[in-house]
N, C-alpha and C positions, 0 to 999 in steps of 0.2 A: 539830792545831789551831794558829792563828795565835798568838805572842803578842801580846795588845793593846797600844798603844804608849798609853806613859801621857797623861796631859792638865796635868801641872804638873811640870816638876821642879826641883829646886836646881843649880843652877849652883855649879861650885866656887870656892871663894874665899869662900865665905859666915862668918860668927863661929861659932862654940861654940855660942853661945846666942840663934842666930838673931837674935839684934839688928839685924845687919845682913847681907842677902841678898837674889840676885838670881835671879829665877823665872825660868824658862823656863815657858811657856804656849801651847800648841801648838791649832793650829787656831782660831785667834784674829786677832783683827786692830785697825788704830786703836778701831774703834767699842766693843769694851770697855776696852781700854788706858786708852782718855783718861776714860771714867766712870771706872772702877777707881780712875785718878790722884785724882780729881775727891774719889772718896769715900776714901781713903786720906788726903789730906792735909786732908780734914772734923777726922781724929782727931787732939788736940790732942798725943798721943804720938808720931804720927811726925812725925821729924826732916826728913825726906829720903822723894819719891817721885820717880821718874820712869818711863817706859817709853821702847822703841825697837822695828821695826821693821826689825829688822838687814838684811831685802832683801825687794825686793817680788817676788819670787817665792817665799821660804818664807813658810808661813801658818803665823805664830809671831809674840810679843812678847815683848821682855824688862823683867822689869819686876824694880826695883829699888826696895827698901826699908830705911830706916836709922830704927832708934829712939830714943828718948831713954831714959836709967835701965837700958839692957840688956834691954830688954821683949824678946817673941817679936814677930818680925815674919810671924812665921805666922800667930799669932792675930787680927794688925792685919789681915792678908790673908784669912781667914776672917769676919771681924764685916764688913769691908769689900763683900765676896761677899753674904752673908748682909741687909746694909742693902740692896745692889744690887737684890737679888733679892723683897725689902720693897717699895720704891720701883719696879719695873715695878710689882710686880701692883697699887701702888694707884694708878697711870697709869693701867693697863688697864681697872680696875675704874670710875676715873672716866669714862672711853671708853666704858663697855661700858651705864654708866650714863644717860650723855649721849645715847646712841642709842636707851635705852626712852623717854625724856623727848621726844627729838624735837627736842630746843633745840640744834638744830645750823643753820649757814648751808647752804644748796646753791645754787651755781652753775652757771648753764647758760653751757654753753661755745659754744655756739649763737649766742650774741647778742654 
């Protein structure tokens, strides 16, 4: 059997105490990087977010995170994930919501 190739890893160069570290994020692309960014630099602890797209032919991000006080930037990247994943479903749910109600616009493309 294959080994599975992972879906996050650490990039070397990272601190001791994850303070500051750079993910590697595979099969990924701008559309979660820049939420990610979005909701990483929501938290008033980190220092420093960015990501990159090192080539548009790998489907990978890198994304880079630097804390303040020595914090983990794993856990900043975990609560981050975790808001993310908060915030679709209750997109979705208003979506899902909107369509029993019927108070949506429809346009005819017709006219």
């Amino acid at each position: 059997m294959a080994e599975a190739t992972p879906k996050i890893r650490i990039m070397k160069g990272a601190e001791p105490d994850l303070s500051a570290a750079t993910y590697q994020i595979f099969n990924e692309s701008h559309t979660l990087g820049n939420a990610l960014r979005w909701m990483l630099m929501k938290n008033p602890k980190v220092e420093f977010c960015g990501y990159s797209v090192p080539h548009p032919s790998e489907n990978l991000i890198n994304l880079r995170i630097q804390m303040y006080d020595h914090l983990s930037s794993m856990t900043a990247l975990l609560n981050a994930l975790n808001d993310l994943d908060n915030l679709f479903g209750s997109i979705e749910e208003a979506y899902q919501q909107s369509l029993l109600e019927d108070t949506f616009e429809v346009w005819d493309e017709r006219s």
